[in-house]
N, C-alpha and C positions, 0 to 999 in steps of 0.2 A: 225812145232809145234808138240809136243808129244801128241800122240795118249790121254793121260788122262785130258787133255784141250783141246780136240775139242769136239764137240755139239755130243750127244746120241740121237738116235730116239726112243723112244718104243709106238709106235702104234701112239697115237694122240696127245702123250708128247714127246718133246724135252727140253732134258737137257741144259744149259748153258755148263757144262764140265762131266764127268764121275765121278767126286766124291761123294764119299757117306757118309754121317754121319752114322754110327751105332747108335741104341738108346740107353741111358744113362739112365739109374736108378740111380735117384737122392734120391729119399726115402726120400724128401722134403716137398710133398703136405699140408697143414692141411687144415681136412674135408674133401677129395677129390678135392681140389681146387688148381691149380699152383697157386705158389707165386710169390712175385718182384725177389727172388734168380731161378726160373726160366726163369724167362723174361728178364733177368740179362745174366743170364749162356747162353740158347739157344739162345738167341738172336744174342747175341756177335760172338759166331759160325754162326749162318745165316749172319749174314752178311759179314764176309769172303770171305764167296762164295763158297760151297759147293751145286752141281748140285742139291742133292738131302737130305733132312734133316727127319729123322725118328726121334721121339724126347724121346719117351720111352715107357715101357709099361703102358698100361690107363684098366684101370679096367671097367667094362660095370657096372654092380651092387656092390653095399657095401660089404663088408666083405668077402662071397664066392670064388670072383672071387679078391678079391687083396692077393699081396703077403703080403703086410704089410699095417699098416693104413697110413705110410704115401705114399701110391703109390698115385698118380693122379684116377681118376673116372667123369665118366661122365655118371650120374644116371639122372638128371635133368638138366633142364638148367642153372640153376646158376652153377653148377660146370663147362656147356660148356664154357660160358664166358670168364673165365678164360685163356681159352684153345685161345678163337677168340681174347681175347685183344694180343696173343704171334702174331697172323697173324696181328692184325690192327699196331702195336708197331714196326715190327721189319722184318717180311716176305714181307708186302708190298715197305718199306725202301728199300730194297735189289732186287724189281723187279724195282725200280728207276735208280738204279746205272749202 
């Protein structure tokens, strides 16, 4: 089997394979919030099966710290939410299979 689909260790994580999503700026959020065209987009990619999924850049505070308003942010929890239905919808699916 080629080295890029066997299991990765790094300390107390092991990968399924070596693959890596890069993060995607999507410039989709509204209000700091992912949307269904997130949950939609990355999800579709997790479940593929790539070892390891960065999903894009998330802003810590409003305005400051985004590139644009529609980057993702997680100031509060209602904006986290969003972020945990991506894990409840479509990350957990994929540690199933």
């Amino acid at each position: 089997m080629p080295k890029l689909f066997q299991p990765l260790k790094l300390r107390g994580l092991t990968l399924p394979n070596r693959i890596f999503l890069s993060p995607l700026c999507q410039y989709s959020a509204e209000d700091g919030h992912m949307t269904d065209y997130h949950l939609a987009h990355i999800g579709g990619i997790v479940k593929r099966g790539p070892g390891m999924t960065i999903i894009e850049a998330t802003a810590v505070t409003p305005v400051s710290s985004q590139f644009t308003r529609e980057e993702c942010l997680i100031r509060l929890s209602h904006c986290f939410s969003s972020l945990m239905n991506l894990k409840a919808d479509f990350i957990k699916v994929r540690e199933t299979c």
